[in-house]
C-alpha positions as CSV (number, residue, x, y, z in Angstrom):
1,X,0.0,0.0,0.0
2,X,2.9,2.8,0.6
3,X,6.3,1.9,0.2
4,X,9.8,3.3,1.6
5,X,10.3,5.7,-1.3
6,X,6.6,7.6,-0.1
7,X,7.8,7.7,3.7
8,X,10.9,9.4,2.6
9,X,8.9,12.0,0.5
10,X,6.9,12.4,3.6
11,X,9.3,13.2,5.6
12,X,11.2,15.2,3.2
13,X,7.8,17.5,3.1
14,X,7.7,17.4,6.5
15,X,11.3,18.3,7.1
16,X,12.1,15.1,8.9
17,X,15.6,13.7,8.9
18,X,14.9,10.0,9.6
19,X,17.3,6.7,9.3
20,X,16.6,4.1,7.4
21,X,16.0,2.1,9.7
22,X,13.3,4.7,10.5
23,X,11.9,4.6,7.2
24,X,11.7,0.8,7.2
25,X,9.7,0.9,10.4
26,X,7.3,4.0,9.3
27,X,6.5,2.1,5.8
28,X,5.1,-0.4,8.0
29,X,3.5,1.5,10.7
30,X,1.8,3.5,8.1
31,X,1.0,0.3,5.7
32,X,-1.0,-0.9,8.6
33,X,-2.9,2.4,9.7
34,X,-4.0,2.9,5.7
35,X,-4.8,-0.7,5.6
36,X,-7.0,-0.2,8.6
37,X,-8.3,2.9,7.3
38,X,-9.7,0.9,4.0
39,X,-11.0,-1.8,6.3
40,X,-13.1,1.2,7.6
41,X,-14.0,2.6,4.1
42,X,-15.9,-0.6,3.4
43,X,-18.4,-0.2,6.2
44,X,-22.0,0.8,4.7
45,X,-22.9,4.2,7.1
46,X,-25.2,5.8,4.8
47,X,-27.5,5.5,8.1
48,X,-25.0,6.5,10.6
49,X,-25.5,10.3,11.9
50,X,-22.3,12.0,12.0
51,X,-20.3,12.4,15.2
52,X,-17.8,13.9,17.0
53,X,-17.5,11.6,20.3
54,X,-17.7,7.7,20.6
55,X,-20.0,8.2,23.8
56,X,-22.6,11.2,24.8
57,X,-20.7,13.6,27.2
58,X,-22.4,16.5,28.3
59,X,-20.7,19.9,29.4
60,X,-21.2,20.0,33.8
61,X,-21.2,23.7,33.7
62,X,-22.6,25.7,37.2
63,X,-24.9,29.0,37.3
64,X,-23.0,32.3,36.6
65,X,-25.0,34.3,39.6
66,X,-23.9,38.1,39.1
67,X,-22.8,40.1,42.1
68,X,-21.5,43.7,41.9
69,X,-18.2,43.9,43.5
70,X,-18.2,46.4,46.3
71,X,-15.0,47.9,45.8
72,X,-15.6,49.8,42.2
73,X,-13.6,52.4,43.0
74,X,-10.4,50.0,43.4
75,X,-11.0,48.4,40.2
76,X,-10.7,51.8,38.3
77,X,-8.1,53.1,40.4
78,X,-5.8,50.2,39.2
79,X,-6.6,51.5,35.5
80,X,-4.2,52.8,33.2
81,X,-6.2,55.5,32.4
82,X,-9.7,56.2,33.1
83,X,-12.5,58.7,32.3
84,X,-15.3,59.0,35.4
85,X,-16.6,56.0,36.4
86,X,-14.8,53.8,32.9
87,X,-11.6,51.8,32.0
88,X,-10.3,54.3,28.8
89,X,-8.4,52.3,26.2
90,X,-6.8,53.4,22.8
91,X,-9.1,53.3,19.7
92,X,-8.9,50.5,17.6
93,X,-10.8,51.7,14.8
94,X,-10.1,53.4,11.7
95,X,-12.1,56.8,11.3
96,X,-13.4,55.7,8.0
97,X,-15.2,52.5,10.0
């Protein structure tokens, strides 16, 4: 299925220096993954729903409760720069925006 002289293209695009030895043993390791990989291709899913995860997982997420934080003035006075009661920061936008 792919032979020595594709692994050392492979790694001559990938900018891997590898022995031959190396090369020997990729050919083989990658032989088997693509011959897996065909095994796979001749499974009939046309009624399979595509998927992301083997198993159902489900984000544990808790409740965002908002509470103002009593010390406001602290918060700003830690600012670079401020104007009254906001955080100032530089503009980011062209004029012509």
């Amino acid at each position: 299925m792919i032979d020595k002289e594709q692994v050392h293209k492979v790694a001559l695009l990938a900018r891997l220096e590898l022995t031959s030895e190396e090369e020997e043993k990729f050919t083989t390791q990658l032989g088997s993954i693509l011959g897996y990989i065909e095994q796979l291709s001749e499974l009939d899913v046309t009624d399979v729903s595509p998927t992301t995860r083997a198993i159902d997982v489900s984000n544990v997420t808790r409740t965002d409760d908002l509470q103002p934080y009593p010390e406001r003035e602290a918060i700003l006075n830690g600012a670079p720069d401020r104007e009254e009661e906001f955080f100032k920061v530089p503009k980011i936008l062209n004029q012509d925006s």
